[in-house]
Each structure stands twice: as structure tokens, then as C-alpha cells.
N, C-alpha and C positions, 0 to 999 in steps of 0.2 A: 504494500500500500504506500500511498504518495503521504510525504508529511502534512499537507492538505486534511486529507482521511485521519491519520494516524492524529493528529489535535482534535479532531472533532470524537474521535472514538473512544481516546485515553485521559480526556478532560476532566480531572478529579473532581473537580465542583459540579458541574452536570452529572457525575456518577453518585454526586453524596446528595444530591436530590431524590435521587430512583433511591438509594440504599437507607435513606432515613430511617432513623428506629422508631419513626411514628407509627410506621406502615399507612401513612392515609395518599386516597388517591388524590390524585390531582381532577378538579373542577371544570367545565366550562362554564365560566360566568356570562362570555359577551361574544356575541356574532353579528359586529357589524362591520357594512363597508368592506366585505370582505377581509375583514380582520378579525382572527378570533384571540380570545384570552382565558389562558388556562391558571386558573390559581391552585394551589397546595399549599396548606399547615404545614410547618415543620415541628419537629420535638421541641425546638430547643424556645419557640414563640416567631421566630420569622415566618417569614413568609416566598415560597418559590412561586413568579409570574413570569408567565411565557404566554409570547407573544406570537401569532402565526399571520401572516400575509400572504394571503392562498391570490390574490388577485396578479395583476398584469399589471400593476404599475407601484411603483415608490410610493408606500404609505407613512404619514406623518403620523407618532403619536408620544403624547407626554404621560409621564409617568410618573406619582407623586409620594415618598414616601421620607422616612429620615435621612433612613442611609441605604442604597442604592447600590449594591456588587455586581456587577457585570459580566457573565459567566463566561461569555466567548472572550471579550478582552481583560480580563483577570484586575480589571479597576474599580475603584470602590471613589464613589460617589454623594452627595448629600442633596439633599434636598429633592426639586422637579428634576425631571430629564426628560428631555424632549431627542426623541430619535426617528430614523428614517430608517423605516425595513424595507430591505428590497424587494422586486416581488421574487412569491414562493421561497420566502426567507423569513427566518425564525430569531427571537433576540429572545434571553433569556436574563431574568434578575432575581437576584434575593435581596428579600428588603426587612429592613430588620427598624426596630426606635433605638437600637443603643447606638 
């Protein structure tokens, strides 16, 4: 597999989502615009949201919580976040208050 693959498939953070010792599933809250939103409880009181853009074109959407980690690019954030998914592209966050 190309490194490309091989980030997306050995992503520790996206794996400690699926492996939570909560066991709860993940949610769909919202299907609009062809954007859907998946939320999960985590154990520890965060929260994992994932975002999906099933459409054909760059969808805008802000995001609002204390603190904001970033699973694909391994950055931790505060506050809104406003991002661009691209189409048939996925962003995922854990957002937590501490």
C-alpha cells in the first residue's frame, strides 16, 4: 500500500474512536445538503463528529465546540472551525470542554 493508504488505515486517533471502551455506536444526527453528521459519546465525556460530503461539490461547514482535534491532520484547535470538505470527502473531530 501507498503511504497515502497506509495514514489513512494506521491513524491511531480514528482507530481509538472505533476501539472506545464505551462501546457506543456512532449516531446520525443530520442529512442535509448532502452533508451528513455522525456523532459518538466517548468514555472518557468527548465527543467523536464526523462529517461526510456524499455531494459533487466543496461543502462549507463550521463546527463549534471548546476544543476541536483534528483527526486527519493531528491538530488540536479551540473554539469554531469552519472547514471545506471536499466532495465525497470525510473530516473527522473530537471535541472535548477541557
Amino acid at each position: 500500500m501507498d503511504a497515502a493508504t497506509a495514514g489513512i488505515l494506521l491513524n491511531r486517533e480514528v482507530i481509538a474512536l472505533d476501539q472506545d471502551r464505551s462501546g457506543r455506536q456512532a449516531r446520525l444526527v443530520r442529512d442535509e445538503n448532502g452533508v451528513r453528521l455522525w456523532t459518538k459519546p466517548l468514555a472518557n465525556g468527548d465527543t467523536a463528529v464526523v462529517l461526510l460530503n456524499r455531494g459533487e461539490a466543496p461543502k462549507t461547514v463550521t463546527t463549534t465546540a471548546h476544543r476541536i482535534r483534528d483527526l486527519w491532520a493531528h491538530t488540536s484547535r479551540t473554539g469554531p472551525v469552519t472547514t471545506t470538505i471536499p466532495p465525497h470527502d470525510v473530516v473527522a473531530y473530537r471535541l472535548s470542554s477541557a
